[in-house]
N, C-alpha and C positions, 0 to 999 in steps of 0.2 A: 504494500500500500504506500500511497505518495502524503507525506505528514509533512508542513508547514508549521512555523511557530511563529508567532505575533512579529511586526518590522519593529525590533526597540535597539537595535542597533544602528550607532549615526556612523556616516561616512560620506564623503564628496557631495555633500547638501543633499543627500537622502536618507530614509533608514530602510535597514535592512531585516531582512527575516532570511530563515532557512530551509531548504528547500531539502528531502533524502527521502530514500525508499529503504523500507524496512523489509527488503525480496532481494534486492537487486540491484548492481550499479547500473546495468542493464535496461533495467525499468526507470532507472533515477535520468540516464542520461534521454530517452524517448521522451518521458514526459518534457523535460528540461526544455527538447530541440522543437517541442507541440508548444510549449508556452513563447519559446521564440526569447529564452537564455542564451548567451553564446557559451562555450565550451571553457573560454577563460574564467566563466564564472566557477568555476567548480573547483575544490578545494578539498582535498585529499576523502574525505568521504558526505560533501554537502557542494550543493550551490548556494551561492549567497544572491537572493532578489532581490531587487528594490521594491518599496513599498508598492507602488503604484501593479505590481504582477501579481500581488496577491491576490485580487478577487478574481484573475483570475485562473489562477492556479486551484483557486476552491471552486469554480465553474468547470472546470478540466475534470476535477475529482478530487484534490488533494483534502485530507483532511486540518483540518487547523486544532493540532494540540500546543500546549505549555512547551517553553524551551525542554525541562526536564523529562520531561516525559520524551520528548524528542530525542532526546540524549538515551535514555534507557531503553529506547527502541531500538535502536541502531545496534547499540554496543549488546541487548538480547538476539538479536539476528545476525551477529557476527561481522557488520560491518563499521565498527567505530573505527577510525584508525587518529588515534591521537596524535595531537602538532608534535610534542617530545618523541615519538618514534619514525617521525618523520622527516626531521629535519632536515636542511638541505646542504652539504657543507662548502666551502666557498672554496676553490684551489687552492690557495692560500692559506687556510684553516688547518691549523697543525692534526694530528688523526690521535 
């Protein structure tokens, strides 16, 4: 299922909500490419939307839970992948 969480995060004079699929990055990225996200939005296992996508990503189907609850879906369906095991390291970054 496609789960959205309220836009309460600010950034470049918008806010942001979260977009993931609790099946599939598979099903995360189809819906993503139907609401007309581009691919840059996507962040190791969410897209981040601007406010204004949200109604209609809940017209699409997504449902609108709580951040947390968002969060405890993902990581119960095996797709969380936290920023600390993902980090990216810079050439220069000693190992």
């Amino acid at each position: 299922m496609i789960l959205v969480d309220e836009p309460r995060w600010p950034g470049r004079g918008h806010l942001w909500s979260h977009l993931v699929s609790d099946v599939s990055y598979a099903e995360l990225h189809a819906f993503a490419e139907m609401l007309g996200s581009p691919r840059r939005a996507f962040d190791r296992d969410h897209y981040d939307i601007p406010a204004f996508r949200v109604p209609s990503a809940l017209w699409l189907g997504a449902l609108l839970v709580p951040s947390r609850e968002l969060t405890w879906r993902l990581r119960a369906a095996g797709l969380r992948r936290p920023k600390h095991l993902h980090r990216r390291l810079r050439p220069d970054h000693p190992r």
